[in-house]
C-alpha positions as CSV (number, residue, x, y, z in Angstrom):
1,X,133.9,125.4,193.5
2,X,133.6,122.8,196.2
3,X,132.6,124.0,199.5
4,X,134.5,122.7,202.7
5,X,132.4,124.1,205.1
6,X,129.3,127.0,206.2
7,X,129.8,128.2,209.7
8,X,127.7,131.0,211.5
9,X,129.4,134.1,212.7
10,X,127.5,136.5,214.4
11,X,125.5,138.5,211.6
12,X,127.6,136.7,209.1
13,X,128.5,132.8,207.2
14,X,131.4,132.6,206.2
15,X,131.9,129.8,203.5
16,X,135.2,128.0,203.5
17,X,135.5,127.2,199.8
18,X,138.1,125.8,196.7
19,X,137.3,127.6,193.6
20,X,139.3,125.6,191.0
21,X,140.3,126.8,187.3
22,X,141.2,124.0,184.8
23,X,141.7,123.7,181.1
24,X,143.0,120.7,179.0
25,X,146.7,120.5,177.9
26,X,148.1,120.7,174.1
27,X,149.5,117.4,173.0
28,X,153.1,118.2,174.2
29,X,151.9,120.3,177.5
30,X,153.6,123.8,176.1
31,X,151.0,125.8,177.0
32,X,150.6,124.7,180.9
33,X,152.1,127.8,182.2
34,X,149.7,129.8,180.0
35,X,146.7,127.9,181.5
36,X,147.9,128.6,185.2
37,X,148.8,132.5,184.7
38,X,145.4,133.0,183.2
39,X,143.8,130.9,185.7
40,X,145.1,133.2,188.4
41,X,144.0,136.2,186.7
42,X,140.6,134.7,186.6
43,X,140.3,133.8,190.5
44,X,141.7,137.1,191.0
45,X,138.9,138.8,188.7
46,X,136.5,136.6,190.7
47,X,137.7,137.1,194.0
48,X,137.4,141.4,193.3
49,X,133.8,141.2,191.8
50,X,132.7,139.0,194.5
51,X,133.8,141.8,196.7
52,X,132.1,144.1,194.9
53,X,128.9,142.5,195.2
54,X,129.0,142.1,198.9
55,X,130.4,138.6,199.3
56,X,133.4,139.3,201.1
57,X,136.7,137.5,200.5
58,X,137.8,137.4,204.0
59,X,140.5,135.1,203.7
60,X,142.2,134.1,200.4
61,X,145.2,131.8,200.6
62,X,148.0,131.6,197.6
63,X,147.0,130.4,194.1
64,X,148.3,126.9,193.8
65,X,149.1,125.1,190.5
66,X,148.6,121.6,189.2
67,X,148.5,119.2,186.3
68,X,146.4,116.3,186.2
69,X,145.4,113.6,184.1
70,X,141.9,113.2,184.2
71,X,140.3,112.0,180.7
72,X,142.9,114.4,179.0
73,X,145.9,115.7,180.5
74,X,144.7,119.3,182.4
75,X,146.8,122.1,184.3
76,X,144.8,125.0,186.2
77,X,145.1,126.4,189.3
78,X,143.1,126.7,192.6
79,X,142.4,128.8,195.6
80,X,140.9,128.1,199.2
81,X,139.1,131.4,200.1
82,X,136.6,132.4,202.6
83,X,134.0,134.2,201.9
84,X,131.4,135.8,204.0
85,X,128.3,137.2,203.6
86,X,125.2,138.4,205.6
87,X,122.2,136.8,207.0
88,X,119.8,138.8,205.8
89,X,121.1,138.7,202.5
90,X,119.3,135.0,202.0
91,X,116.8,134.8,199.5
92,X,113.7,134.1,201.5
């Protein structure tokens, strides 16, 4: 997860965000699509048991899919989300 940006909003912060999913490629790629659908299945999971903890998902654009080479070829998907949550939900 990288965070963009914290911004106050009334009793709230909402927490502009990336939450990535990645995982290296086979030696001929075949299994990039694999990686992506269960990548989205796993933001998804995230995204509804955030909610369920009280970390709102306000604001969750599409799923987006890459490939990149890092030290190994990779595929994954991300998601920009906002999620919100209260003040006086901070650990003191």
């Amino acid at each position: 997860m990288t965070v963009d940006n914290i911004t106050p909003d009334g009793d709230y912060y909402n927490v502009n965000c990336y939450i990535y999913y990645i995982d290296r490629l086979t030696s001929n790629a075949d299994n990039n699509t694999g990686i992506q659908s269960v990548g989205i299945a796993v933001l998804d999971k995230l995204f509804n048991d955030l909610n369920e903890v009280g970390l709102v998902t306000s604001e969750v654009e599409s799923f987006k899919p890459f490939t990149y080479q890092f030290n190994d070829l990779c595929a994954g998907v991300y998601a920009t989300a906002t999620l919100s949550y209260q003040k006086e939900n901070l650990c003191d």
